[in-house]
C-alpha positions as CSV (number, residue, x, y, z in Angstrom):
1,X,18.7,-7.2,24.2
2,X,15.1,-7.5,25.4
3,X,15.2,-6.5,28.9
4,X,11.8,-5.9,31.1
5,X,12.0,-4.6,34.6
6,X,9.2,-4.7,36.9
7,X,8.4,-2.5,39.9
8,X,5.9,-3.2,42.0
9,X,4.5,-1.9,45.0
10,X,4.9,-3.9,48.0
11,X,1.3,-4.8,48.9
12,X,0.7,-6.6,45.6
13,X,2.5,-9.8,47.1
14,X,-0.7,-11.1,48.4
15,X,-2.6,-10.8,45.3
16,X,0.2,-10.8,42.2
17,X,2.0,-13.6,41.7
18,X,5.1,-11.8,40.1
19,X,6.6,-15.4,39.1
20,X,3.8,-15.9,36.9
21,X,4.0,-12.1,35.6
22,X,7.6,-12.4,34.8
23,X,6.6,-15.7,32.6
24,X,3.9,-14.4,30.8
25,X,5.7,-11.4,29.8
26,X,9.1,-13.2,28.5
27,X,6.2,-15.5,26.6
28,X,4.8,-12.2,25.1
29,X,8.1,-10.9,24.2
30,X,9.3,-13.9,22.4
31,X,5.2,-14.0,21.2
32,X,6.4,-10.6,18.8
33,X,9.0,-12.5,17.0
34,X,11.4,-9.4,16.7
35,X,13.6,-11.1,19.5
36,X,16.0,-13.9,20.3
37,X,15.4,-15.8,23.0
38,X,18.6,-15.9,24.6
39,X,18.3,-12.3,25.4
40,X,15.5,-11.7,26.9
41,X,15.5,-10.9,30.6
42,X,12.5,-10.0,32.9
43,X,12.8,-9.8,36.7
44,X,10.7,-8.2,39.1
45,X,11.8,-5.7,41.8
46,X,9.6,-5.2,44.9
47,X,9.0,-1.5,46.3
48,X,9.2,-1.4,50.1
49,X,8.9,2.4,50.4
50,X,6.5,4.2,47.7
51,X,3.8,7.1,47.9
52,X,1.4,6.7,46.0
53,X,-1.5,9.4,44.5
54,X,-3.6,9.9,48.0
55,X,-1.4,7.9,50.2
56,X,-3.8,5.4,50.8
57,X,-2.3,2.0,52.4
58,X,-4.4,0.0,49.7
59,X,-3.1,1.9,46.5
60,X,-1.0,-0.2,44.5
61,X,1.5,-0.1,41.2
62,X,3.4,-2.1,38.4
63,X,5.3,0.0,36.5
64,X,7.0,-1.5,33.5
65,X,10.5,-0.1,31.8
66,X,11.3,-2.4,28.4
67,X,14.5,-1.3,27.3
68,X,15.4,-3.3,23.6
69,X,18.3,-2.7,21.1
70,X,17.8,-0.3,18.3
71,X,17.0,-1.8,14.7
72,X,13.3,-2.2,15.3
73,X,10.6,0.4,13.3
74,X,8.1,2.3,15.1
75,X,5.5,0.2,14.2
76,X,7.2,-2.8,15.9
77,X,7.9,-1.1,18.8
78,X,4.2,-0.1,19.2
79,X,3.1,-3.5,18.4
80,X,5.4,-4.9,20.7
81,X,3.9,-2.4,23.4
82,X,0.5,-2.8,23.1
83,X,1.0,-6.9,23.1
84,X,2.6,-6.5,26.3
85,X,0.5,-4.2,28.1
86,X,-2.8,-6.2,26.8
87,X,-1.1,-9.8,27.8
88,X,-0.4,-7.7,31.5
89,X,-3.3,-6.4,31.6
90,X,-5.2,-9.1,31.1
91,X,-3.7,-11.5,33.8
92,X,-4.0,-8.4,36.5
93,X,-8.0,-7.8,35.4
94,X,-8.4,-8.0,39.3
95,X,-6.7,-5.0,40.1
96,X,-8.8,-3.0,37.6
97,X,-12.0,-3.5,39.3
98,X,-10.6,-1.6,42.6
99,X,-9.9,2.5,42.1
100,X,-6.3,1.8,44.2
101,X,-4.1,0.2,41.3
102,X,-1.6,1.8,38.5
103,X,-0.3,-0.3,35.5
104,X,2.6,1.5,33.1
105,X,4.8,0.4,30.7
106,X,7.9,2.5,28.7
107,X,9.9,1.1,26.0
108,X,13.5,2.8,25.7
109,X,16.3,1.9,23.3
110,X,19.6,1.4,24.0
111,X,22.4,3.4,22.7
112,X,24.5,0.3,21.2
113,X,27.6,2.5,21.8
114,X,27.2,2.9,25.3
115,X,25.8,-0.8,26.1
116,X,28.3,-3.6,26.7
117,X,27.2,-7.5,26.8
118,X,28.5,-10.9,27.2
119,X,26.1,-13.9,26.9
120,X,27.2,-17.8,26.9
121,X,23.8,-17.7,26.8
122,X,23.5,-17.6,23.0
123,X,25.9,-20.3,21.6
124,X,23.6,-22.5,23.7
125,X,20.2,-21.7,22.5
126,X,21.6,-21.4,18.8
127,X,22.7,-25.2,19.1
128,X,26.3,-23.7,18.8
């Protein structure tokens, strides 16, 4: 249960494709080897309304929540961070050279008690 959600503020539509973003970051994901394709999700979630640090028009976010099953060690789930934000970082290098843009990224785990799934997704992929 690899699932990335993106926020993003508004005004990076002209200069993010988010498309693109959400691809890269599924490839990264599957990149760490600790997940199953079939259940990784990423989708991106515009921000019409946002205040951001000085409140000027050109200031700008992606903030990144990763929420993944439990099972993984610390290690892993640093590794898996630090793969992401780099890949992310990388293909929004543009962004860095203004002072108006935010990049953040979480990882949470899910309490498998309290997290219910159903995926036809899976039989599929596994050739099942």
């Amino acid at each position: 249960m690899p699932h990335m959600t993106i926020e993003y503020s508004a005004n990076l539509d002209a200069c993010v494709d988010m498309a693109g973003l959400c691809t890269l970051v599924s490839r990264t994901i599957l990149e760490t080897g600790l997940f199953e394709q079939g259940a990784v999700r990423v989708r991106a979630f515009r921000a019409e309304a946002y205040a951001i640090a000085d409140l000027l028009p050109e200031n700008g976010f992606i903030d990144m929540n990763f929420r993944i099953g439990k099972g993984r060690s610390a290690e892993e789930k640093k590794r898996t961070g630090e793969m992401i934000f780099a890949a992310v970082s990388e293909y929004l290098a543009a962004l860095f050279t203004t002072p108006h843009f935010a990049l953040s990224l979480e990882i949470r785990e899910i309490d498998a008690e309290l997290s219910w799934k159903k995926n036809a997704i899976h039989p599929r992929l596994r050739g099942k």
